[in-house]
C-alpha positions as CSV (number, residue, x, y, z in Angstrom):
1,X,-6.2,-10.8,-37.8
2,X,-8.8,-8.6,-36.3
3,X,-8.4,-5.5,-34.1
4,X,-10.9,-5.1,-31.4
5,X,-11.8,-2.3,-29.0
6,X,-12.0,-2.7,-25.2
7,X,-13.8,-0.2,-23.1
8,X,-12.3,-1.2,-19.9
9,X,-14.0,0.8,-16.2
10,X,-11.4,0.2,-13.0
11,X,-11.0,0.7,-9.3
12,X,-7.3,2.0,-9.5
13,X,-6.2,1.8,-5.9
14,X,-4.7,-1.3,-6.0
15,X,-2.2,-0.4,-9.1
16,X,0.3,1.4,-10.5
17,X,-1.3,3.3,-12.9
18,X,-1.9,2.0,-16.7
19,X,1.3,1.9,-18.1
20,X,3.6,-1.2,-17.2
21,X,6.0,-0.4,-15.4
22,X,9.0,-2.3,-13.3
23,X,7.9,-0.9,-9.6
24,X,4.3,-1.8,-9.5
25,X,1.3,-4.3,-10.7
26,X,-0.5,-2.4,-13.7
27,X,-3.5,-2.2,-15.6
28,X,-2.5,-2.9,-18.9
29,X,0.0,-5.4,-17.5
30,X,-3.2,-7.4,-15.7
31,X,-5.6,-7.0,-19.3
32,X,-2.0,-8.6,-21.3
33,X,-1.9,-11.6,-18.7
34,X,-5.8,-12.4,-19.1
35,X,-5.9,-11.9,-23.0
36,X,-2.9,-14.3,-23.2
37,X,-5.3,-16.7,-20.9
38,X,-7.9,-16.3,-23.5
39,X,-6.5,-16.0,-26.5
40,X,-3.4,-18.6,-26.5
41,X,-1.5,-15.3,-27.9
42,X,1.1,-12.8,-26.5
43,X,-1.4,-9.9,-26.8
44,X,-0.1,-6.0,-26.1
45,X,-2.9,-4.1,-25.8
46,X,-2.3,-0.1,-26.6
47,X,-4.5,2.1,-24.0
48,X,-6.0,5.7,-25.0
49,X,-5.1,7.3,-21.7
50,X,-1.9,6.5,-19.2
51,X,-4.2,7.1,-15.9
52,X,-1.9,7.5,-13.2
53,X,-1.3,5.5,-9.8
54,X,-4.6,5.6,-7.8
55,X,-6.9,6.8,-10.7
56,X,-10.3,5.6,-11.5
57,X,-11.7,4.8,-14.4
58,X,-15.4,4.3,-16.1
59,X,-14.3,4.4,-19.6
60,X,-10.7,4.0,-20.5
61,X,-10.0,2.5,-24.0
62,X,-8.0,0.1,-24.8
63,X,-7.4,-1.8,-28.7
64,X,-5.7,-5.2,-29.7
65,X,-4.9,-7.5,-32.4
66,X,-6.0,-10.8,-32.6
67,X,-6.5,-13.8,-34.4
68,X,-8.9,-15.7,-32.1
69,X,-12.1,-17.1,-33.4
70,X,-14.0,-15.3,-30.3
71,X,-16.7,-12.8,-31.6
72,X,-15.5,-9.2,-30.8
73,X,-18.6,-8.5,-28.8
74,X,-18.3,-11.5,-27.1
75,X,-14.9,-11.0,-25.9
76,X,-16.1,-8.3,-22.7
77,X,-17.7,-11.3,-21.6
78,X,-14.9,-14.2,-21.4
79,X,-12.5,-11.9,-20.8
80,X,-14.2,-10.9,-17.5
81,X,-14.3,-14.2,-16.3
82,X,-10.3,-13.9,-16.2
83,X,-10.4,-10.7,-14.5
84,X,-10.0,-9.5,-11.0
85,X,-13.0,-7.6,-9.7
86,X,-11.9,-4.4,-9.8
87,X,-11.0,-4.7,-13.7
88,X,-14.4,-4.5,-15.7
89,X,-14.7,-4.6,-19.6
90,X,-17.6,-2.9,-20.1
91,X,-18.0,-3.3,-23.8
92,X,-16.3,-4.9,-26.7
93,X,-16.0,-4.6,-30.0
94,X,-14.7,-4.9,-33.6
95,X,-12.8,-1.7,-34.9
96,X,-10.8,-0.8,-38.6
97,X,-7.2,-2.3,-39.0
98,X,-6.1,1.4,-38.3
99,X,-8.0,2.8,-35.4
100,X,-5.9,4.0,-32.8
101,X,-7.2,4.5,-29.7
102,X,-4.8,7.2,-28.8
103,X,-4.4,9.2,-32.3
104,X,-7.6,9.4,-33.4
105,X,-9.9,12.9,-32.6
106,X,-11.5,12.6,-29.4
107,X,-13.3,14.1,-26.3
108,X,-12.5,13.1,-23.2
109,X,-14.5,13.9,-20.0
110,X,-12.7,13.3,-15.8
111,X,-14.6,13.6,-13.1
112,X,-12.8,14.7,-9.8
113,X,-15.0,13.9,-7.0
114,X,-15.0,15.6,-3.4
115,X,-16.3,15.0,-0.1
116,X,-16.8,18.1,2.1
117,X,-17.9,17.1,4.8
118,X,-16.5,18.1,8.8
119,X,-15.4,14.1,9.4
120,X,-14.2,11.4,6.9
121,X,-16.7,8.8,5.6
122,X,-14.2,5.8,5.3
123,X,-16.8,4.2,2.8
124,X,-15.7,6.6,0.7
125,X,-11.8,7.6,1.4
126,X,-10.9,5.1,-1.9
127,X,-12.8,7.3,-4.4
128,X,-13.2,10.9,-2.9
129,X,-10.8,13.8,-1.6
130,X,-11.9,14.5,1.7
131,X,-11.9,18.1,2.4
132,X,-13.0,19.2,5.9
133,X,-13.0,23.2,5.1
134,X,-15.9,25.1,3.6
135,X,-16.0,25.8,0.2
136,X,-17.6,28.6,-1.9
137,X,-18.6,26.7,-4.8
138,X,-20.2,29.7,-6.8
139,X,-16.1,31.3,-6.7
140,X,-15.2,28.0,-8.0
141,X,-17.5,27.9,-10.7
142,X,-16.8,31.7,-11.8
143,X,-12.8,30.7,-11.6
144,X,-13.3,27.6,-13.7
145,X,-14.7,29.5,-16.2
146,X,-12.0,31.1,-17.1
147,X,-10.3,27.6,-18.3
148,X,-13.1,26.7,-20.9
149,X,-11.8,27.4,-24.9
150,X,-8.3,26.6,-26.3
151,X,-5.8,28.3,-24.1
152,X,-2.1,27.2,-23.2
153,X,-2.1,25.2,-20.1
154,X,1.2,25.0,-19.3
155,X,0.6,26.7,-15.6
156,X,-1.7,23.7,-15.7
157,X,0.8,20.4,-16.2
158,X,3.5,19.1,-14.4
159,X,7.3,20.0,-15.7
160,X,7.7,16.6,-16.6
161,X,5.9,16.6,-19.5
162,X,7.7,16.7,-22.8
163,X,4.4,17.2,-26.0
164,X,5.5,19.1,-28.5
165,X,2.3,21.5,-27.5
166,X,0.6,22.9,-24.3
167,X,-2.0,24.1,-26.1
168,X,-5.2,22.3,-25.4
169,X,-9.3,23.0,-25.6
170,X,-11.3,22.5,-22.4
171,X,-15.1,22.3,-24.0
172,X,-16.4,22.5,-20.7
173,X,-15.9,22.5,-17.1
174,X,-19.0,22.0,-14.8
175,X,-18.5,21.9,-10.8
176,X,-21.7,20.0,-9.4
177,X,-22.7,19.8,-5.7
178,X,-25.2,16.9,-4.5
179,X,-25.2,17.2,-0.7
180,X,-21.8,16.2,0.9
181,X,-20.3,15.6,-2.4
182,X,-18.7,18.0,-4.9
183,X,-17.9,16.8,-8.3
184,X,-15.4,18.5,-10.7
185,X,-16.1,17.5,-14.7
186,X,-14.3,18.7,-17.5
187,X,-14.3,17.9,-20.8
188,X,-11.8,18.4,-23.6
189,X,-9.7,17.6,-26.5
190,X,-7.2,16.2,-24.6
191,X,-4.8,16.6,-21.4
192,X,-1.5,17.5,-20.4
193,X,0.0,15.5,-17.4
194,X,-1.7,15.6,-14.2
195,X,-3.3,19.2,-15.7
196,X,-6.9,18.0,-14.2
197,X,-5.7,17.3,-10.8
198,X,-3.7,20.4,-10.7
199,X,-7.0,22.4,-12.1
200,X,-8.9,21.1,-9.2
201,X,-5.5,21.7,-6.8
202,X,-6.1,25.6,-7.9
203,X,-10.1,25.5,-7.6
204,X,-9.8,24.5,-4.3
205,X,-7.6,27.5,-3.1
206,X,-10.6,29.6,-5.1
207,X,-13.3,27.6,-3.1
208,X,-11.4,28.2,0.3
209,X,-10.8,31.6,-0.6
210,X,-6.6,31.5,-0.5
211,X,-7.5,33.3,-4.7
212,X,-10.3,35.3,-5.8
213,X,-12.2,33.7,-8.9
214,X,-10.1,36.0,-10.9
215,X,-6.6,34.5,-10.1
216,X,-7.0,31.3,-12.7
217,X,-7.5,34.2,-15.4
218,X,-4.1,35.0,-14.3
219,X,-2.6,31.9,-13.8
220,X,-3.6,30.8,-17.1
221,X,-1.7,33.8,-17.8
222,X,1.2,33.6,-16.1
223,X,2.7,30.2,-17.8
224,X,4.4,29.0,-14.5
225,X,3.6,26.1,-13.0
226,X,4.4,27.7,-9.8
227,X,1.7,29.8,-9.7
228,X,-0.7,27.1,-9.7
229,X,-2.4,25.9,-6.9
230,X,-1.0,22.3,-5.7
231,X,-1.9,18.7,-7.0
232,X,-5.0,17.1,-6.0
233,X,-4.2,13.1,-4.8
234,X,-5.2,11.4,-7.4
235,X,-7.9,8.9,-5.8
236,X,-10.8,11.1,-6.6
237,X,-10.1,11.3,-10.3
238,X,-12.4,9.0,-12.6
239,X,-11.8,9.2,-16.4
240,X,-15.2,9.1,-17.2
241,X,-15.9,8.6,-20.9
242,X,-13.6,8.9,-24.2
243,X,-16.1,9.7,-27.3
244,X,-14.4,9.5,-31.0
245,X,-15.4,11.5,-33.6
């Protein structure tokens, strides 16, 4: 029995999120199906992060037990072939017996991605928020400062969320502007539910200038969800990259 490591990059419009669920076609539900093709074996694969409905991905991880005789790093490749095209394993390889993809220290970097223009590019409604107001992105790069260190982020996750902690360490939070496009990228320790989207929710009410860069000092402050700006959809967020230590 070996365990191998999938980094797996997806085009999430088409599902329901990661997690398998009774309402929807899934991720991990798709990668089960097409391991069980490959493999002969009723495979459950355990994902680092639960993206939500809609959500992009460049580098989730995923792990899984096996006993096939298929080289690790040769499994990206033959299990692409069983695929749909918007499902990519990206790299693949052999990890420890007791790697966990979701409880060992990590980083993990999103990226939300913008477009600001006057009129929507349909080329790119799948993967960016379209936002037709001006935005000052200096503002929105003085109010995301305020996030970066360990702070509680509870103003910053949605009430459904039960972890035993709030407390979380953004090592950095970087707003980038190429043209038409704005690009959001944080990275941290980890995430409460849908606190990236609602980060960028708040941002944008600091870019339009609805809160002075000063506000997400309070809000942080606050602890109340409903001080927060609202939700960004969730078809411009990528996960970008998970690095263990």
């Amino acid at each position: 029995m070996k365990r191998v490591k999938l980094t797996i990059a997806y085009d999430g419009t088409n599902y329901c999120g990661w997690q398998i669920q009774p309402n929807g076609i899934t991720i991990e539900e798709v990668l089960n199906r097409a391991l069980k093709k490959l493999t002969g074996e009723n495979v459950l694969v355990i994902g680092a992060s639960r993206t939500d409905s809609g959500v992009h991905a460049l580098g989730n991880v995923a792990v899984f037990d096996t006993e096939t005789t298929i080289p690790a790093d040769r499994i990206a490749y033959a299990l692409n072939q069983k695929l749909p095209e918007d499902i990519v394993i990206t790299k693949s390889e052999e990890v420890p017996p007791t790697f966990h993809p979701r409880y060992c220290d990590c980083s993990k970097t999103y990226e939300y991605h913008i477009l600001n223009t006057k009129t929507p590019i349909p080329t790119k409604r799948l993967t960016n928020y379209f936002v037709s107001y001006d935005l000052d992105v200096d503002k929105m790069r003085k109010g995301a400062s305020y996030l970066v260190g360990e702070h509680d982020f509870v103003s910053f996750c949605n009430v459904r969320t039960d972890v035993e902690s709030t407390v979380r360490t953004v090592t950095a939070l970087d707003i980038l502007q190429n043209g038409e496009e704005i690009i959001i990228r944080i990275s941290g320790n980890g995430f409460l539910y849908n606190m990236v989207r609602i980060i960028v929710g708040t941002l944008l009410r600091v870019g339009r200038g609805f809160y002075e860069p000063e506000k997400v000092k309070e809000i942080l402050e606050t602890k109340d969800r409903k001080a927060a700006g609202v939700t960004a959809p969730p078809h411009g967020l990528f996960l970008v990259e998970i690095r263990y230590q």
